[in-house]
C-alpha positions in Angstrom: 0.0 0.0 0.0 2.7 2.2 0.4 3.1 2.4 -3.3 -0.5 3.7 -3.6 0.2 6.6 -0.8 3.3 7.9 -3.0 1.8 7.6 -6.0 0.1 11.5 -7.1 -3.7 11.5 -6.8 -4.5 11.2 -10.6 -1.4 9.4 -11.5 -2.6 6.9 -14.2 -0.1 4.5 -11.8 -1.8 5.2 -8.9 -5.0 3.4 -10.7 -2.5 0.9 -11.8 -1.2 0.2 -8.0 -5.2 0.3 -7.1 -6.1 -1.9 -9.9 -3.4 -4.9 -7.9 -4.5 -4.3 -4.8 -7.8 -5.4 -5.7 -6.3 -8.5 -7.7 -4.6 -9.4 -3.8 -8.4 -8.5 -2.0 -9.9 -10.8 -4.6 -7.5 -13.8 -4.3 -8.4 -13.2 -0.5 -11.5 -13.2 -0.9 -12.4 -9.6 0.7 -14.6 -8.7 -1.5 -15.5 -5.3 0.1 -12.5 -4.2 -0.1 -11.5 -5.2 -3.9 -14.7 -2.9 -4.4 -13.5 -0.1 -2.7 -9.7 -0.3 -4.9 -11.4 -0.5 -7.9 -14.2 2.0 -7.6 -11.0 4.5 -6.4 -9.1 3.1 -9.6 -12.3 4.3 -11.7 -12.5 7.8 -10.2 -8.7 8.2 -11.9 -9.2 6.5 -15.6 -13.1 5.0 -16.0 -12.1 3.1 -18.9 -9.9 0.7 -17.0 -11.5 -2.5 -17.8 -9.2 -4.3 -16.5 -10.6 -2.6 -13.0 -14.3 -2.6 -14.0 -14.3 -6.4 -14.7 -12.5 -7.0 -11.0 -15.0 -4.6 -9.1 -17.3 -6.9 -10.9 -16.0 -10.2 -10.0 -15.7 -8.9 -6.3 -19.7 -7.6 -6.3 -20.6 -11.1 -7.7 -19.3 -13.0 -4.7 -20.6 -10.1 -2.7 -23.7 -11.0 -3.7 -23.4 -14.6 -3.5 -22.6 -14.3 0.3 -25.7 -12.5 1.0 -28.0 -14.6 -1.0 
């Protein structure tokens, strides 16, 4: 995470850093928080698929717990 602190606010690597740490919440399965790195990733570049499609993933098995 420290990566992410350093990283400038709208640093297209910051969404990049954002966009792993998700990946790691995912493989964790902490799903609320994969949500939370991607939707941050998304307020820097919204057409980061590569984001949108793990915020997805991650509200899936969100949603999957509940049901």
């Amino acid at each position: 995470m420290q990566a992410i602190d350093q990283a400038p606010e709208d640093a297209q690597q910051r969404a990049v850093y954002l966009c792993n740490a998700a990946a790691c919440y995912l493989k964790k399965e902490m799903w609320q928080l994969a949500v939370e790195q991607c939707t941050k990733a998304l307020t820097i570049n919204n057409s980061y698929v590569k984001v949108c499609f793990g915020g997805c993933a991650a509200a899936a098995c969100m949603s999957k717990e509940v049901a």
